[in-house]
N, C-alpha and C positions, 0 to 999 in steps of 0.2 A: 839338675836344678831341682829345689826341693819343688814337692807337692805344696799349691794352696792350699789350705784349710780358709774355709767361710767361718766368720764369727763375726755377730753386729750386734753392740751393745749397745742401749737405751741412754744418753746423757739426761741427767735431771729436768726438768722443767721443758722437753721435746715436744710434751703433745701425746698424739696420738698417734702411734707406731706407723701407720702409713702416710704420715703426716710428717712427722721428722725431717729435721735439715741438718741434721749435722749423723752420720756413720762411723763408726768406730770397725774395723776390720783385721784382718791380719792376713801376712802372703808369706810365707814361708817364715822365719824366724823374727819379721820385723809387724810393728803393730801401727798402721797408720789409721790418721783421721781423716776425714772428708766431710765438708762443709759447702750448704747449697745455698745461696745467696743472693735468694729474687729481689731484683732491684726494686726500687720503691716505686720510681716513677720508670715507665717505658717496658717494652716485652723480652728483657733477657736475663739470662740465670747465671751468673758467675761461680766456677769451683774452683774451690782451695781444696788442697792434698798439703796436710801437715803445715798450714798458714806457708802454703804455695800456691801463685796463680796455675791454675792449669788448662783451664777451659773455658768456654762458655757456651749455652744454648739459648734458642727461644721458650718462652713460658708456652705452656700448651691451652689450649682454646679451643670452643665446642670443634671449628673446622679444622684443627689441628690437635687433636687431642694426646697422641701421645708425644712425644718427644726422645729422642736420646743421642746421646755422645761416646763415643770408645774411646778410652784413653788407655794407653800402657804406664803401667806400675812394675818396677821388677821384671819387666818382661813378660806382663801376665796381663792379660785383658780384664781390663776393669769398665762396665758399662754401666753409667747414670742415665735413669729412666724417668722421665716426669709424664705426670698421668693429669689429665685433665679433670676436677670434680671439684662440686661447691661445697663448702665455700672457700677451700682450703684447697691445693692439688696434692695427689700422692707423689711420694718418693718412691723408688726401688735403686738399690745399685746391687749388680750381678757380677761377682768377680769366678773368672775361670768358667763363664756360662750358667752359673747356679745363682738366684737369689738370695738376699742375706735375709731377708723379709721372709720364706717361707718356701724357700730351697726348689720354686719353680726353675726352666730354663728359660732364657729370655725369649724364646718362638712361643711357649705356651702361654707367658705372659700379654707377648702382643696378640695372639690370639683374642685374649681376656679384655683387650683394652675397647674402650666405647667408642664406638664407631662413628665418624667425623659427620657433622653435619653440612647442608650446605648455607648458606650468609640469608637467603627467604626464612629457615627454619630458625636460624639464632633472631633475624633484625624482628621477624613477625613474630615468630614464635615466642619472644620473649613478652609479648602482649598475653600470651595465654600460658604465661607461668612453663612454658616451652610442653606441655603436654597436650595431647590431642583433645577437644574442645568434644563433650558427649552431642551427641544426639537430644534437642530439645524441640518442641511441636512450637511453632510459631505464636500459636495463641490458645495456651490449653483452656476447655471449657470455664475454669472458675472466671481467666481474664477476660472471657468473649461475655460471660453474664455481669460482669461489672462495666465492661464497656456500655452493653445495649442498656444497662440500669443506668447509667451516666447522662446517656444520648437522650434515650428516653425523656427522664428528666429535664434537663435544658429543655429540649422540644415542647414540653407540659408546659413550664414553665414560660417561656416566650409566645406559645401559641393559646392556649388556655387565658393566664393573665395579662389583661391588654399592656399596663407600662408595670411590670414587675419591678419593685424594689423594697431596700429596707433590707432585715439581716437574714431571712429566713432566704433570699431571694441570693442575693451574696452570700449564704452557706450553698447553695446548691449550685450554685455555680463554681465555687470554690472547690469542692469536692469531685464535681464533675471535671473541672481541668487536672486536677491534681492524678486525677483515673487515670485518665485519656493519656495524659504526657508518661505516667507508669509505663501503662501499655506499650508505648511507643517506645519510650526505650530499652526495655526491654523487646520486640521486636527488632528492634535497629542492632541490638547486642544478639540475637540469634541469629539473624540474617549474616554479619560477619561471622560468629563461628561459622557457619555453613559456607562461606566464604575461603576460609581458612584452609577448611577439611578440601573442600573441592581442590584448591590450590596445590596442598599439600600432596595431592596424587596426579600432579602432573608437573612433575621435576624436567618435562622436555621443554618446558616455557622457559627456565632462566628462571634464573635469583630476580635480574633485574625486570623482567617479565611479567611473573610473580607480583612481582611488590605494586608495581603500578596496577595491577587488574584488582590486588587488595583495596589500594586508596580509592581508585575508581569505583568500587562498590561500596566505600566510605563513605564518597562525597554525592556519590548518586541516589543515594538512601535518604540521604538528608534534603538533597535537593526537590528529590520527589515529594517528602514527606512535607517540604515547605510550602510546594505548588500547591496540595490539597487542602492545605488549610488553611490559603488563600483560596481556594476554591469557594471552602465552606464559607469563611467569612463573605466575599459576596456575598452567596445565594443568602444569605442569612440579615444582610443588610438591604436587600430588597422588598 
C-alpha cells in the first residue's frame, strides 16, 4: 500500500489557518477534500470528504473543549480535531497520526488542548469575562475620605441648619448620595469578586453548589445593605 504523504493547502477566502473548514490533502496517489460544516443553529459539526457525507461530531465548548472523529480514507486514518477558542474554534485534521497543520502527533496535540472547565467556571465565570477577578481592598483610603466627607456633610448640614433648603442644601445632598451609592457599589462588586475567588477553590461544592452560595452572597449583600439604610433613615427621622 503506498505511503501517505501529508499536504494541506489553504483555499482562498479560509481565514485564518487554524480557523479553516475546508482541508485539501493527499493519501497515496489520490487528492481529496474535506469540508467542516458547523451547523447554524444547534451543537453538531457535519464532514464531507469530496462533497460526501461521512461523519459528524459535537462543537467543542469551554466543558468539552476538544473534540474528535476517526474516520478511514483509503484504508488510512484520517482524524478531524475540533479545538475549542473564541471566537472562532480551531481545526486540525491528522492523517497517518501527523498534523497537516504543523506536523504534530495527535497525543502531543491533545496534550496542547485547553483544559475543560467545569459549568460554576463557564455559567459564573462568564460574569468576570471568565478570568480570575484581582485582588481589591474593600474600601481603599481615597473612597473612606469621600464617604466620611459625604456623611460629614449631610450631618452639618441637618444638624447645624435648623430646616435646611434652597440649592446649596440640594447640592450637598446631591453629591452626598451620589458618593455614598459609588461607594456602595463598588463594595457590592468586590465583595462578589471575593465571592467568586473563594468559590473558585472549592470545586468539592458542585457546579450546582457553587452557583447558589454565589446568588446567596448576591442577594444578601443587598439585602443587608437595604436594612442599613433603613436603619439610617429612621434614626434620622427622629
Amino acid at each position: 500500500m503506498p505511503a501517505a504523504t501529508n499536504r494541506a493547502t489553504l483555499e482562498p477566502n479560509d481565514g485564518v489557518a487554524r480557523e479553516r473548514l475546508r482541508w485539501s490533502f493527499s493519501i497515496g496517489a489520490g487528492t481529496h477534500r474535506l469540508d467542516i460544516l458547523p451547523a447554524a443553529i444547534g451543537g453538531s459539526v457535519a464532514l464531507e470528504i469530496d462533497g460526501r457525507f461521512v461523519g459528524r461530531l459535537s462543537k467543542p465548548k469551554p466543558q468539552r473543549p476538544w473534540q474528535e472523529v476517526s474516520l478511514d480514507l483509503a484504508h488510512q486514518p484520517v482524524v478531524v480535531a475540533l479545538t475549542w477558542h473564541r471566537p472562532i474554534m480551531w481545526t486540525n485534521v491528522f492523517v497517518a497520526g501527523r498534523s497537516l497543520l504543523d506536523g504534530r502527533t495527535i497525543e502531543e496535540a491533545r496534550q496542547t488542548a485547553p483544559a475543560p472547565l467545569s459549568d460554576y467556571e463557564v455559567w459564573i465565570g462568564g460574569l468576570f469575562s471568565n478570568e480570575v477577578p484581582p485582588y481589591r481592598p474593600l474600601l481603599p483610603a481615597r473612597f473612606a475620605l469621600a464617604a466620611l466627607a459625604a456623611i460629614d456633610a449631610v450631618v452639618v448640614l441637618f444638624v447645624v441648619v435648623p430646616r435646611p433648603s434652597g440649592l446649596g442644601a440640594a447640592l450637598v445632598v446631591g453629591v452626598a448620595y451620589w458618593t455614598l451609592a459609588a461607594i456602595w457599589f463598588r463594595s457590592w462588586f468586590v465583595v462578589m469578586d471575593r465571592a467568586h475567588v473563594h468559590l473558585l477553590s472549592h470545586p468539592e461544592l458542585g457546579d450546582l453548589g457553587r452557583q447558589l452560595r454565589f446568588f446567596a452572597a448576591f442577594v444578601s449583600y443587598a439585602l443587608a445593605s437595604a436594612a442599613i439604610f433603613i436603619a439610617i433613615l429612621v434614626l434620622l427621622s427622629r
